[in-house]
VMD Tcl script that draws the C-alpha trace (Angstrom):
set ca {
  {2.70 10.67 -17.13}
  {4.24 9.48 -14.16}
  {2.50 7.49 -11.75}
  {2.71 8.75 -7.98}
  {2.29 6.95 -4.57}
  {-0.88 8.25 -3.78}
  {-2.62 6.57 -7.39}
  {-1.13 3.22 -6.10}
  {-2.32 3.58 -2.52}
  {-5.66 4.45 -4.09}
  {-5.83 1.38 -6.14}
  {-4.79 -1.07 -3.15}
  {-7.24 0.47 -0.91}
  {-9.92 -0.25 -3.69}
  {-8.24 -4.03 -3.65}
  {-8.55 -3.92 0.19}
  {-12.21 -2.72 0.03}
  {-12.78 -5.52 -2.68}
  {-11.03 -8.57 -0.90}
  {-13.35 -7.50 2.25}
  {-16.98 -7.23 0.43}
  {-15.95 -10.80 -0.98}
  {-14.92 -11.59 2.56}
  {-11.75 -13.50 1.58}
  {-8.88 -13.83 3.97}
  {-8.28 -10.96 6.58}
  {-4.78 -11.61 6.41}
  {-4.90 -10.65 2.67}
  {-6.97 -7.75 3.34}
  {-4.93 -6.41 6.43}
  {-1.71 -7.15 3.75}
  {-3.21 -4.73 1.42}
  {-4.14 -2.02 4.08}
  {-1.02 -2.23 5.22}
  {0.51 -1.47 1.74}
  {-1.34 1.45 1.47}
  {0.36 2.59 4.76}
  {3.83 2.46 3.72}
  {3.26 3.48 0.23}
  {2.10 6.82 1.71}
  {4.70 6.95 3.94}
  {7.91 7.07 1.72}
  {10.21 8.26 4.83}
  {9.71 5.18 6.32}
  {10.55 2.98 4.03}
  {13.67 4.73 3.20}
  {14.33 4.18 6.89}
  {14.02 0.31 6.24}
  {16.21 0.62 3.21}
  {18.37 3.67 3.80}
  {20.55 2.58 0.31}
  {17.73 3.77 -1.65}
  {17.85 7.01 -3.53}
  {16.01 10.16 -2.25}
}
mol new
graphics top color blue
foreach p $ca { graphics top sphere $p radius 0.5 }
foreach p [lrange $ca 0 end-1] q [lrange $ca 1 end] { graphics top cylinder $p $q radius 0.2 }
display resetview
């Protein structure tokens, strides 16, 4: 079974959520948020790296 972007996004959002109720670093916690971001945006990350396959 394959995993998709949106399991992964789910599971560093959790992190995020995590990291914040043990109130460790925000920069740690805004690093995982912002994961979550481009994981769910695929298009722009094949902006960053347009080598990578479709």
């Amino acid at each position: 079974m394959p995993v998709l972007n949106s399991d992964i996004a789910r599971i560093f959002d959790e992190i995020a959520d995590l990291l914040e109720i043990e109130d460790a670093n925000p920069f740690r916690v805004r690093a995982y948020c912002n994961a979550v971001r481009l994981i769910l945006r695929p298009k722009r990350i094949k902006a960053i790296h347009p080598g990578s396959p479709p």
